[in-house]
N, C-alpha and C positions, 0 to 999 in steps of 0.2 A: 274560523279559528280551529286548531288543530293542536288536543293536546298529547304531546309525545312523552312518556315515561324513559330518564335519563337514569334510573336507578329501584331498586327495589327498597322495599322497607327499611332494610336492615340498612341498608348502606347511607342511607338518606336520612339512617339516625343518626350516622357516624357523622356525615357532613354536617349535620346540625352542631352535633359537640362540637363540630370544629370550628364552626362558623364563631358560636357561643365562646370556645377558649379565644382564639381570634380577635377577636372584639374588645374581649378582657385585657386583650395586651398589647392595641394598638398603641404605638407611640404618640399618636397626636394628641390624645387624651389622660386626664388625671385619672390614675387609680380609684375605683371603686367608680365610676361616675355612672349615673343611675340613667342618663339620657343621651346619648351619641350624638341625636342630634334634634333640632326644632321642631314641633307638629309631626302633625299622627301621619305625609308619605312614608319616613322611616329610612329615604335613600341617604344613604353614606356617600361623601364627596371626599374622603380622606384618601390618599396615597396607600394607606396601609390595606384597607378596605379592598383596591381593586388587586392589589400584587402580594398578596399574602399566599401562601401555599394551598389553602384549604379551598380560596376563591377559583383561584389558576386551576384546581382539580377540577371546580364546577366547571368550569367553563370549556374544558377537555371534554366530558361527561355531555352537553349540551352539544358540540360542535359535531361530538361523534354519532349523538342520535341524530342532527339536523344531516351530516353527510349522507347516514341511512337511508330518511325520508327522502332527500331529493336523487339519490344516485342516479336511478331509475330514468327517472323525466331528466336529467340531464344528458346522461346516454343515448335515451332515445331523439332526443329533440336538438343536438349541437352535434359538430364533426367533435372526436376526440379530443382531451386537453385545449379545446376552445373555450371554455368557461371556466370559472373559480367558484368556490360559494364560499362568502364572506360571515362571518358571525360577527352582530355589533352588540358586542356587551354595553350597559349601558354601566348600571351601577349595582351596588348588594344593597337591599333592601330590607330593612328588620325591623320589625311592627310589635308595637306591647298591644298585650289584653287590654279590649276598650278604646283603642285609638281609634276614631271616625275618620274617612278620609269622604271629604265634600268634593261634590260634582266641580271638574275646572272646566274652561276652556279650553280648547288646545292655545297655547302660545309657545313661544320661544324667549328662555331667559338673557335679556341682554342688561349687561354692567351697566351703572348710572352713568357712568366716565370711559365708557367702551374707545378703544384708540378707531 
């Protein structure tokens, strides 16, 4: 595990207010709502969540430090413009004071009526 620094203090306040106004004014949900979503993961599955402006900045922010990390070892180890590197956002994740997240299994979520 490798953790890479995408921003400094200050800016990573600012992404928080954003994240925080954000949230407050997702369409898919009622005004004032105190819980976004079930149990203490905290992952956001809403449309607004992943394509909101503030999100799309994290994820600039994240792709530019991972291009950093790997430039290197890509350079050295492919011929030129032989490789890509891919970022899989997954989802935003937002956790209240106190929420416990319990050990899972790895699984894979499949619909009860999956086509």
């Amino acid at each position: 595990v490798i953790v890479v620094r995408v921003a400094g203090a200050g800016e990573m306040a600012q992404l928080r207010a954003g994240v925080e106004a954000a949230c407050r004014n997702f369409p898919e949900f009622l005004p004032g709502a105190d819980r976004l979503v079930l149990g203490a993961f905290g992952a956001r599955g809403n449309p607004a969540s992943f394509h909101c402006e503030v999100v799309r900045r994290c994820r600039g922010l994240c792709m530019r430090a991972a291009v950093g990390l790997f430039r290197s070892h890509l350079q050295q180890s492919y011929a030129p413009g032989g490789q890509k590197l891919e970022l899989l956002w997954d989802r935003l994740c937002w956790r209240k004071a106190g929420d416990r997240i319990h050990a899972e299994t790895a699984h894979r979520d499949i619909a009860k009526h999956k086509l």
